[in-house]
C-alpha positions as MATLAB code, in Angstrom:
seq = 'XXXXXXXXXXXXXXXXXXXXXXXXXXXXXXXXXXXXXXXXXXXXXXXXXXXXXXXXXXXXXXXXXXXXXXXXXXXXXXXXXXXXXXXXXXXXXXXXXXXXXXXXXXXXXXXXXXXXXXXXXXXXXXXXXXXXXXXXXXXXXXXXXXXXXXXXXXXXXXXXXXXXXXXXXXXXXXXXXXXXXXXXXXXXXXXXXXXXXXXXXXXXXXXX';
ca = [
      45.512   61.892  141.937;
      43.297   61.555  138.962;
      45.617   61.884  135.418;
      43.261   65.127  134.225;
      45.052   66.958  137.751;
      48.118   65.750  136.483;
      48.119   66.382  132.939;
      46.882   70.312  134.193;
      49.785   70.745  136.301;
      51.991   69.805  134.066;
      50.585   72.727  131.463;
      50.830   75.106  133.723;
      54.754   74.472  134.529;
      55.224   74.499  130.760;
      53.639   78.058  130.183;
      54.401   79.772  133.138;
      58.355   80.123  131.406;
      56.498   81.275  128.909;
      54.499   83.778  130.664;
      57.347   85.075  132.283;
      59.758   85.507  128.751;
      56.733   86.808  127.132;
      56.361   89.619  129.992;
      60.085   90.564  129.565;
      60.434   90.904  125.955;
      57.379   93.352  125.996;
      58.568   95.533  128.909;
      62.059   96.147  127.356;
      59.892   99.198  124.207;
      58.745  100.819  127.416;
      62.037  100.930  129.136;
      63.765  102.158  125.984;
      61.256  104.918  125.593;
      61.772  106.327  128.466;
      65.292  106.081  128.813;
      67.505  109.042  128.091;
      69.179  108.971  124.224;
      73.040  108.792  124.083;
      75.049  111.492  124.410;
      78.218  112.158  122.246;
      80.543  112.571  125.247;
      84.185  112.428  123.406;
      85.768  115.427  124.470;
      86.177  118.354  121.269;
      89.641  118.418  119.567;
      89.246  121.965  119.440;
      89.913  124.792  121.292;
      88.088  127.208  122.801;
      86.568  130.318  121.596;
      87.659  132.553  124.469;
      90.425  134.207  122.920;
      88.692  135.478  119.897;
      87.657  138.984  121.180;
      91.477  139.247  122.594;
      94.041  140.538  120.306;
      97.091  138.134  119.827;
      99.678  138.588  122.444;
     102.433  138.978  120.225;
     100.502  140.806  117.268;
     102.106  143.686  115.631;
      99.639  146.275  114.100;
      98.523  145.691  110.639;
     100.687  147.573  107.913;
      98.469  150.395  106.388;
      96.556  149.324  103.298;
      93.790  149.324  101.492;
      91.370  149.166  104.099;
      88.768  147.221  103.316;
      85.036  145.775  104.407;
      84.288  144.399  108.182;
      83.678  141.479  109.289;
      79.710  140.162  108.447;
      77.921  141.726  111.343;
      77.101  137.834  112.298;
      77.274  135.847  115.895;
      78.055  131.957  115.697;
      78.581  129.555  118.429;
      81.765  127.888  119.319;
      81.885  124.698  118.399;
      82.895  123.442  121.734;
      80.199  125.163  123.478;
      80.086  128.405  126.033;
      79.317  131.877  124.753;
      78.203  132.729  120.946;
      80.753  134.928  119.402;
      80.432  138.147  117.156;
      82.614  137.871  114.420;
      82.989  142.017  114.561;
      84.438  141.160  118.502;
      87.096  138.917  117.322;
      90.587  140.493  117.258;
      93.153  140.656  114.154;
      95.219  139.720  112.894;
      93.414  136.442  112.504;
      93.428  134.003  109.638;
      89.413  132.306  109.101;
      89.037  129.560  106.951;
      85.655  128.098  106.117;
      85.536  124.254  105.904;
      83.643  121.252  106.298;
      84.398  117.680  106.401;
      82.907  116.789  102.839;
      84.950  118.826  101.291;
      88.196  117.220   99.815;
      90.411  120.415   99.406;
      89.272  121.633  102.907;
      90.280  118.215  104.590;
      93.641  118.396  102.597;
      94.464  122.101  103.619;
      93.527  121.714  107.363;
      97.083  120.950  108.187;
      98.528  123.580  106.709;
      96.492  125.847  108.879;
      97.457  124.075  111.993;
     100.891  124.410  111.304;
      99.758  128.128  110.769;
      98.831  128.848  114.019;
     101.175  126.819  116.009;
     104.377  128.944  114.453;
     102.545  131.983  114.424;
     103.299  132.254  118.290;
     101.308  134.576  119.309;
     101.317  136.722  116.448;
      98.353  135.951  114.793;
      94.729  133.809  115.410;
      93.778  130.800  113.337;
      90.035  130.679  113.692;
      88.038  127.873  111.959;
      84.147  127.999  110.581;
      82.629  125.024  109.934;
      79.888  125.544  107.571;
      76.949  123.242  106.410;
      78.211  120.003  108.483;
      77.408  118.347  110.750;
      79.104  118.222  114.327;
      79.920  114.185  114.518;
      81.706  114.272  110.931;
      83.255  117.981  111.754;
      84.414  116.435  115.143;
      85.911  113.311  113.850;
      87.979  115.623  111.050;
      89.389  117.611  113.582;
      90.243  114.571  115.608;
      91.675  112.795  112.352;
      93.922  115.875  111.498;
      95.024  116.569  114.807;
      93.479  120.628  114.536;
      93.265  122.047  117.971;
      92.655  125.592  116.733;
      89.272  127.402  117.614;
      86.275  126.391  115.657;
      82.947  128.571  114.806;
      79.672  126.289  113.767;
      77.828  128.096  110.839;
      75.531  124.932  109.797;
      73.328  127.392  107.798;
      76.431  128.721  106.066;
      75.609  132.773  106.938;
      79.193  133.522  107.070;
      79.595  132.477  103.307;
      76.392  134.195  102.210;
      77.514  137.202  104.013;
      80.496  137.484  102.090;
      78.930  136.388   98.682;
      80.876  133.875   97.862;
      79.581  130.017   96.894;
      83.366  128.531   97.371;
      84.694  126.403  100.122;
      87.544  126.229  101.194;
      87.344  130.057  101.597;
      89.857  131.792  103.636;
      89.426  135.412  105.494;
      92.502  137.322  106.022;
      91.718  140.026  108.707;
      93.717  143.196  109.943;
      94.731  143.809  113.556;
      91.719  146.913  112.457;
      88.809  144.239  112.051;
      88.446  144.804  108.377;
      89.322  142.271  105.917;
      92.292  142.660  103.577;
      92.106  139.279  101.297;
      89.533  136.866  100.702;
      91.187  133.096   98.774;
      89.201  130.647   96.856;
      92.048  129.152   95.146;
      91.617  126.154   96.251;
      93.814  123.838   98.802;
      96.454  126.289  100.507;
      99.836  124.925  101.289;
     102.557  125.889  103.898;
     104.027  128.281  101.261;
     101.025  129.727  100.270;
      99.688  130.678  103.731;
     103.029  132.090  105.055;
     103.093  134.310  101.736;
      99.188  135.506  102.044;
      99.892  136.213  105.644;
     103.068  138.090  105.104;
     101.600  140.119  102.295;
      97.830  140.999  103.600;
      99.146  140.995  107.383;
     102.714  142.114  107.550;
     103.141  138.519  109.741;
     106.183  136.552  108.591;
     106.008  133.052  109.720;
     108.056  130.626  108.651;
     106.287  127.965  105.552;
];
């Protein structure tokens, strides 16, 4: 064996490693490419958006007022998927609050209308609208504040253009009739303040 045979032998077991590592690093782009992107699969904190068009089983008609405007004549999608919903479907009395997860008074009122619509019992819907958010930081909100209530997605905000108003938080107070009775841009509503909007523009007394 003549040392030229050798000394080629020996190059070719010291690149054919290298051959091999070089072939795997450029395959991995192409397997990416075509591989599917990830999914967000944590399940939605929120409920959903079945119930809307229902009435309340324990609601009481709305006391005779004013009157007032209907709802926008918009549809929006639930936020946890299934059917879009028309607000002028959705059944009163119901409480709607617009929010979205960069919004510090909306984050610290959230809780209050949770409470809401778990002592409401039946008399009443809580709905939710989140408006120019996005899903992930809507999602982790409603995980982070425990609210299970039904939630609208209105990333173009056409609920608040509708109703010609630039605030949020912005809550909706609607009649068992469809038509709204009190729109609030006050700010942050507490316990106290909900209960006495709702007993006043509904007739629903819930405990604050």
């Amino acid at each position: 064996m003549t040392h030229r045979s050798t000394a080629r032998r020996s190059l070719v077991a010291l690149l054919l490693p290298l051959a091999l590592l070089v072939a795997a690093c450029t395959a991995t782009p192409a397997e990416e490419k075509t591989a599917e992107p990830r999914r967000n699969t944590r399940p939605s904190p929120f409920a959903a958006c079945a119930t809307l068009t229902v009435p309340p089983p324990s609601a009481a008609p709305t006391p005779a007022g004013s009157g007032g405007p209907e709802l926008p004549e918009l549809t929006l999608p639930c936020f946890t998927g299934g059917d879009l919903v028309a607000l002028r479907d959705v059944r009163g009395p119901a409480v709607v609050n617009l929010w979205a997860s960069w919004c510090p008074p909306c984050r610290k009122e959230l809780p209050a209308f949770q409470r809401l619509s778990e002592r409401a019992d039946g008399r009443l819907q809580v709905i939710g609208v989140n408006t120019r958010d996005s899903r992930d930081a809507a999602q982790s909100i409603g995980e982070d504040f425990g609210v299970r209530f039904p939630v609208l997605f209105d990333q173009g905000e056409s609920l608040r253009r509708a109703l010609n108003r630039n605030a949020v938080p912005l809550t909706v107070l609607v009649g068992a009739d469809g038509r709204i009775r009190h729109v609030d841009t006050s700010g942050a509503l507490d316990d106290a303040r909900l209960a006495a909007l709702v007993r006043e523009h509904l007739g629903v007394v819930v405990p604050a």
